[in-house]
C-alpha positions in Angstrom: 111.5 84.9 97.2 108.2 85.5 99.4 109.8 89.0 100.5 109.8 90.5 96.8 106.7 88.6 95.9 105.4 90.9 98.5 107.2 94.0 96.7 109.8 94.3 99.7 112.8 94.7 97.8 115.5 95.7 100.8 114.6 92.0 102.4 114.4 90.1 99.5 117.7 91.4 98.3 119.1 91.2 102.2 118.2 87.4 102.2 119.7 86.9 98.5 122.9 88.5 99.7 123.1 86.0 102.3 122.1 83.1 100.3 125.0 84.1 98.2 127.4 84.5 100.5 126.7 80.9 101.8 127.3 79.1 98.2 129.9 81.2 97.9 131.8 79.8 101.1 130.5 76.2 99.9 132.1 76.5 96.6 131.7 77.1 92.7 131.4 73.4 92.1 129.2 72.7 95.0 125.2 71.9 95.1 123.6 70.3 97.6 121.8 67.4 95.8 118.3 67.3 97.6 117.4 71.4 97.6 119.8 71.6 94.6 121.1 74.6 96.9 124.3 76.2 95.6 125.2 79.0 93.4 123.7 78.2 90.5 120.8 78.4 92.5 121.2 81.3 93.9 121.8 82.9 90.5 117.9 81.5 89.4 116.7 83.4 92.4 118.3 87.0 91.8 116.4 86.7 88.2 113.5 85.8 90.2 113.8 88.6 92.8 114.0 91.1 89.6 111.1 89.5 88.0 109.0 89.2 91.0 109.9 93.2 91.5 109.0 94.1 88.3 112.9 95.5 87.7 113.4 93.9 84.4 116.5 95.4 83.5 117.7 94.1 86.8 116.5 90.5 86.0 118.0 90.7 82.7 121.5 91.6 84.0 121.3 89.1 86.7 120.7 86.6 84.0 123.7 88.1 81.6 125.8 87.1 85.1 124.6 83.4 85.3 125.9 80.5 83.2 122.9 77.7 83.1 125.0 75.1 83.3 126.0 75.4 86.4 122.7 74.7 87.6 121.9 71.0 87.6 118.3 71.2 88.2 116.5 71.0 84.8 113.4 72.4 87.0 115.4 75.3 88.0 116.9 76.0 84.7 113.6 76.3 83.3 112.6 78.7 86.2 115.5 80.9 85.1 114.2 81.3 81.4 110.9 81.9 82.7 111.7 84.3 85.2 113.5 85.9 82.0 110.6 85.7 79.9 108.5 87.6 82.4 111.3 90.4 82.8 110.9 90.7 78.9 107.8 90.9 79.1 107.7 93.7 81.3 109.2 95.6 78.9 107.1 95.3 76.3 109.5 92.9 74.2 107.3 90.0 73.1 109.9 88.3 70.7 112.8 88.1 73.3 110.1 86.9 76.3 109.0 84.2 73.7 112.2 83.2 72.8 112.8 82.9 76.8 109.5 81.0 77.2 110.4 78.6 74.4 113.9 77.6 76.6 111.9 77.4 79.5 109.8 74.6 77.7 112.6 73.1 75.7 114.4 72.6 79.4 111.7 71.2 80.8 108.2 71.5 79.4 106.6 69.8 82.5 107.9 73.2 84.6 105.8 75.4 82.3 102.8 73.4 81.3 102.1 73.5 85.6 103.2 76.4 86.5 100.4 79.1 86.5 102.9 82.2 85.4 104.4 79.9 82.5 100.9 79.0 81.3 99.7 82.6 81.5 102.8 84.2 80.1 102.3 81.2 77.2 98.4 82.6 76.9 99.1 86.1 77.1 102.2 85.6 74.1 99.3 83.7 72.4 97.0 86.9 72.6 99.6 89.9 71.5 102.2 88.3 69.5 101.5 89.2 66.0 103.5 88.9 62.6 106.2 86.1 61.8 106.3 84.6 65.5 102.7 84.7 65.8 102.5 81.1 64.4 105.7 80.0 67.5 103.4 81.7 69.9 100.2 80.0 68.7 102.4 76.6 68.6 103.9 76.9 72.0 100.9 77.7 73.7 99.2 74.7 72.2 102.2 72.5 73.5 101.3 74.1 76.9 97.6 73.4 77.0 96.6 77.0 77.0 95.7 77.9 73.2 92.6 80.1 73.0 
C-alpha cells in the first residue's frame, strides 16, 4: 500500500503479487483472525493499489473480481467500497462513486465518518453532485459530519 501511495506501481503490484500468492497457498476459506489476513484481504488491497494509482479502470476490475463476502472484516469491506468510490471518482462518474460511498457507510459508517478520504470524497460529492442525487449526497454527507 505505502509503495503505490508513493506512485511506484512495479513494487506495489510486486508486493500484491506476493501477498496473493500467500492466501492463495493458505486457502479460499482461510483468514487469519487478528490482521484479518487472507484473500479476501488481498482482493481490498488490489482495489486500493488501483485507487491509490489513480488507474480507475484497474480498481474497478479488481473490484468486478472480488466477492465482499468473503471478507469478514466489516472495516475492510467498507475500505473496498471506498477505494471504489474514489476510482469512480476519478473518472468523473459522481452517481456510481456515490452509490459506492453510500456502501462504504451502510457497511460500516464509523470507517467513513474517520477516515480523512471518506469524509472528503463525502464533501467533495456534497459540492458537485447536482440533480436527483444531490439531495443522497447532501444527506450522506450530513450522516458523515462533513455538510457544508
Amino acid at each position: 500500500m505505502t509503495a503505490a501511495q508513493d506512485g511506484r506501481e512495479g513494487d506495489a503490484w510486486r508486493w500484491h503479487r506476493e501477498a496473493d500468492e500467500t492466501a492463495t497457498k493458505l486457502g479460499r476459506g482461510y483468514t487469519h483472525p487478528w490482521t484479518m489476513f487472507g484473500q479476501g484481504n488481498v482482493s481490498v488491497h488490489a482495489v486500493s493499489i488501483g485507487a491509490d494509482l489513480r488507474t480507475p479502470g484497474l480498481a474497478l476490475q479488481q473490484l468486478a473480481d472480488t466477492d465482499p463476502a468473503s471478507i469478514p472484516s466489516v472495516e475492510r469491506r467498507s475500505r473496498l467500497y471506498l477505494d471504489a468510490a474514489k476510482a469512480e471518482r476519478v473518472r468523473g462518474e459522481r452517481a456510481s462513486g456515490l452509490q459506492y460511498l453510500r456502501l462504504a457507510y451502510d457497511t460500516s459508517p464509523e470507517a467513513v465518518r474517520y477516515v480523512p478520504s471518506g469524509r472528503a470524497l463525502a464533501l467533495d460529492l456534497d459540492r458537485t453532485v447536482k440533480g436527483a442525487l444531490a439531495p443522497l449526497a447532501r444527506s450522506l454527507a450530513e450522516n458523515i459530519g462533513v455538510a457544508a
